[in-house]
C-alpha positions, 0 to 999 in steps of 0.5 A: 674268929674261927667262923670268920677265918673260915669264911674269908678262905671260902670266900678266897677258894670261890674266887680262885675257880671263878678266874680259873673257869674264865681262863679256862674257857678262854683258852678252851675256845682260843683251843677251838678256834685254832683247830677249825683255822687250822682244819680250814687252811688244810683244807684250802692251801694242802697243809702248807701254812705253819701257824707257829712260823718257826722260821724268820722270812728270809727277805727282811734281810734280803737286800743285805745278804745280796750286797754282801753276796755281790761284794759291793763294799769291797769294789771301787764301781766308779771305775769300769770293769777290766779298767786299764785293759781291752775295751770292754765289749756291751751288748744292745737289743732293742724292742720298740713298744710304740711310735707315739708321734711324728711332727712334720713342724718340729721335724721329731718323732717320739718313741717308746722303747725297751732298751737292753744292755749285756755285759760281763762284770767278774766283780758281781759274780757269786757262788750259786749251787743251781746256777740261778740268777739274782733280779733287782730293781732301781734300789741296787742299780744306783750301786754298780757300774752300768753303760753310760749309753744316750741318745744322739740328737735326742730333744726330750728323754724320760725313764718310766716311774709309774709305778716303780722306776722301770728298771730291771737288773739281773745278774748271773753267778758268772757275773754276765749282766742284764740290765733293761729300761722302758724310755720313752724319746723325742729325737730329731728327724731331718725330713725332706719335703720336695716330695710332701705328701707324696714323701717317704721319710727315713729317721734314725735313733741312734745310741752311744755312749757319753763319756767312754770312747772305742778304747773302754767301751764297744757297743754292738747289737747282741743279734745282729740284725735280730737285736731290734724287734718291734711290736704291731705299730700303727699310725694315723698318717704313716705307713712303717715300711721296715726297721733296720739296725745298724752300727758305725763310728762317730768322731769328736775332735777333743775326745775320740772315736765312739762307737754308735748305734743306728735304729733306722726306720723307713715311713711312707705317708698315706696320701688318702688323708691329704685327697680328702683334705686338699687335693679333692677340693682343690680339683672341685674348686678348678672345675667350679671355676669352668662353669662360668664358660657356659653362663653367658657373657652378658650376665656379669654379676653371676660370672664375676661372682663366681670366679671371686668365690674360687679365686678366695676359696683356693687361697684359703686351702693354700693357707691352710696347708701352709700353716700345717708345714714347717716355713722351708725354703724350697718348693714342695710338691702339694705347693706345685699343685696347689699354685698351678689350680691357682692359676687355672682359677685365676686365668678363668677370671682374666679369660672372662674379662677378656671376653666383657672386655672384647664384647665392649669393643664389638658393641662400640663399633656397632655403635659407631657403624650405626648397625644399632638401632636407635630405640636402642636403651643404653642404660638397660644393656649396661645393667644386663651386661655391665658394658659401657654404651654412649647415649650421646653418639649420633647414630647416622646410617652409613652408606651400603656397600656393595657386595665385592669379592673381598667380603669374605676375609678367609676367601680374599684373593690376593693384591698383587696384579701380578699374580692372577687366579686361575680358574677354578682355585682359590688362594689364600693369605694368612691373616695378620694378627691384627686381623686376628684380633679384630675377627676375635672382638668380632666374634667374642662368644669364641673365647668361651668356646675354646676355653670349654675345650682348652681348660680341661684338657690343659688341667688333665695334662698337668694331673697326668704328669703330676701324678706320673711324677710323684706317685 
C-alpha cells in the first residue's frame, strides 16, 4: 500500500510541473511577444500607444455628452430663437461648385451649390475653456432650429447623400451657428429668344424662407457682394460673363412680405457652335443654288434637279433647328436668316422657270415667224431643253421687210409729225413695259445674266445688315 501510495503522489507531482512548464512557456512567450510589439510600436508611433488602454474613448458617449452640453432637452426648438422678439437676422454665402445644364426647351438650368446660413441661437451656447467650436453632421440637425430657407421657381431640388448626407453644423460656444449643405437645383429661367443664337441670357436663383416673414426672419448676404463666390465653370455652349448677388422683398397677399435673395448670372452663347451647324450650310446651300445661272438654259434636267436638292436641303436645316428650340410664338433671329436663304433658294428656281418660261415663248415665235427651218426636229429640241415645239404649224416664209428707220427699237424717232429731228441728234422714247417684256422674251439669256450679278450682291446686303443687327 505504502509503494502504491507513494507512486500515485509521483505520478500526481509529474503531472503538476508538466502543466506548470506549459503554462509557463505559454506565458514566456505571450512576455516576449509583448516586448518585441512593444519594442516595434516605439519605434514606429514614438511611444504613444498605451497597451493597457487605462483610459475609455471618450467618443462612445460623444453624442451624449454633446446633447446634454447644448441642453437640447430642456429647449422647445419648434420655435425660433428670441420668438416673440425682433426679427431674427441669418446670414447667407453661396459658392456655386457648377453649372450642370442649361435647356433652352424646358427654359431651366441645373446647379450645383453650397449653401451657408449664419445665425445666432443663445440656446445652444456652451461653456468651453479654449473657445473652440463643436462640429456635427445630419444626426443633430434634425434636433435644432435651423432657417426654413427654399428655392423660388425651383422644378427639382436634392441634398447629397452619397456617402453621408452632405450636412455640416458647427456651433461656437457663444451660440452663433454654421450650418452649410451641398444642393444641387433645377430652377426655371424665363429665356428671350427674339435674339437666338446671338442672345445673352440673365437667369436667377433666388432664395427665401418658406414659412417666416420679415417680422421673424431676415435673410442678408454674410459679405455683401462678396457672399457668393464661384469655382472656374465651363460650358459646352455658354460663356459666363459675371455672378452678382443681390436682395429685395417678395409680397404674398394672405401671408406677408419675405425677404428674398437673388443669385444672378449673365450667359452669352458662343456662336461658333450654331456657324458650324447652320449658318455655314445655310450660306453654301444659297451659293449652290447660283450655280444654275451659268449651266445653260436649255439643259432642264441639270438646272431643275439642282434648284429641287437646295430647296429640300434648306427645309431639312430649318426643321432641324426648329426641333431643338422651344415652339415660341415670336420670330427669332436664326429663323429671320434661315427663311430669308430660303427665299434666295427659292427665287433661283422661279428665276429659271422664268428663263424656260421666256425661251418657250421666243421659240414659239420664231416658229410662226418661219425663221426656223424646216429640217428643224422638234422632238430633239424638246428633250434637250424641255420646250414644247408644234410639228404641225406650217412654217410658210414670210415676205422680207424692208430696212426702215425704225428697226432699231433704242433708236426710233418719234411719231408725232409735229415734232421733227433735227440734224445731227437723236431722240429717244422710253420703252413701255410691254415693250419691255417682249425685248426680255427676245432676249431670255438676259435674265441669268442680271441674276449672276443681282443674287450675290442682294445676299451680301442682307449678311451685312444682318450681322451689323445682331452681333
Amino acid at each position: 500500500m505504502k509503494v502504491e501510495a507513494l507512486t500515485f503522489l509521483a505520478l500526481a507531482v509529474s503531472v503538476v510541473s508538466l502543466v506548470a512548464t506549459v503554462t509557463g512557456g505559454r506565458s514566456g512567450r505571450r512576455r516576449h511577444k509583448e516586448v518585441f510589439l512593444g519594442e516595434n510600436s516605439k519605434f514606429k508611433f514614438g511611444g504613444r500607444i498605451d497597451y493597457k488602454l487605462k483610459r475609455q474613448d471618450s467618443t462612445k458617449t460623444l453624442l451624449i455628452k454633446s446633447e446634454q452640453l447644448l441642453r437640447i432637452e430642456e429647449h422647445d426648438f419648434a420655435m425660433r430663437p428670441g420668438f416673440g422678439g425682433a426679427a431674427i437676422p441669418v446670414g447667407i454665402d453661396v459658392q456655386v461648385e457648377s453649372i450642370d445644364s442649361i435647356s433652352e426647351v424646358n427654359m431651366d438650368f441645373t446647379m450645383t451649390l453650397y449653401l451657408r446660413h449664419y445665425w445666432k441661437d443663445e440656446r445652444l451656447a456652451f461653456p468651453s475653456r479654449n473657445n473652440q467650436s463643436r462640429t456635427f453632421d445630419s444626426r443633430l440637425v434634425k434636433k435644432i432650429w435651423v432657417p426654413d430657407v427654399f428655392f423660388v421657381h425651383s422644378k427639382r431640388s436634392f441634398i447629397h447623400d452619397t456617402t453621408m448626407e452632405n450636412i455640416m453644423l458647427r456651433v461656437y460656444p457663444d451660440g452663433n451657428i454654421l450650418y452649410s449643405v451641398r444642393v444641387t437645383v433645377t430652377a426655371l429661367c424665363s429665356m428671350d429668344f427674339s435674339s437666338f443664337p446671338l442672345d445673352t441670357q440673365n437667369c436667377s436663383l433666388e432664395l427665401e424662407s418658406y414659412a417666416y416673414n420679415e417680422n421673424d426672419l431676415m435673410l442678408y448676404w454674410k459679405n455683401g457682394n462678396d457672399s457668393l463666390r464661384t469655382d472656374e465653370i465651363v460650358l459646352s455652349q455658354f460663356f459666363i460673363e459675371h455672378f452678382q448677388a443681390s436682395s429685395g422683398l417678395a409680397f404674398y397677399s394672405s401671408t406677408g412680405w419675405y425677404n428674398r435673395l437673388f443669385i444672378n448670372f449673365i450667359l452669352r452663347r458662343h456662336i461658333f457652335f450654331f456657324m458650324l451647324q447652320t449658318y455655314f450650310p445655310t450660306m453654301l446651300m444659297v451659293v449652290l443654288s447660283w450655280v444654275s445661272f451659268w449651266i445653260d438654259r436649255r439643259a432642264v434636267p441639270a438646272r431643275v434637279s439642282l434648284g429641287i436638292t437646295t430647296v429640300l436641303t434648306m427645309s431639312t436645316i430649318i426643321t432641324g433647328v426648329s426641333s431643338s428650340m422651344p415652339q415660341v410664338s415670336y420670330v427669332k433671329a436664326v429663323d429671320i436668316y434661315l427663311w430669308t436663304s430660303f427665299l434666295f433658294v427659292f427665287l433661283s428656281v422661279i428665276e429659271y422657270a422664268a428663263v424656260n418660261y421666256c425661251t418657250t415663248l421666243e421659240e414659239m415665235r420664231k416658229m410662226k415667224r418661219g425663221k426656223i427651218p424646216s429640217t428643224f426636229n422638234a422632238s430633239q429640241a424638246m428633250a434637250f431643253d424641255g420646250c414644247f415645239h408644234d410639228n404641225e404649224i406650217e412654217l410658210t416664209s414670210f415676205p422680207r421687210m424692208a430696212p426702215t428707220l425704225t428697226s432699231d427699237p433704242l433708236t426710233t424717232p418719234t411719231q408725232n409729225p409735229d415734232i421733227r429731228p433735227t440734224e445731227g441728234t437723236r431722240l429717244r422714247r422710253q420703252r413701255s413695259v410691254r415693250e419691255n417684256v417682249d425685248l426680255l422674251v427676245s432676249n431670255s439669256y438676259m435674265i441669268d445674266s442680271y441674276s449672276r450679278l443681282a443674287f450675290p450682291l442682294s445676299y451680301l446686303l442682307f449678311n451685312t445688315i444682318y450681322w451689323s443687327l445682331y452681333s
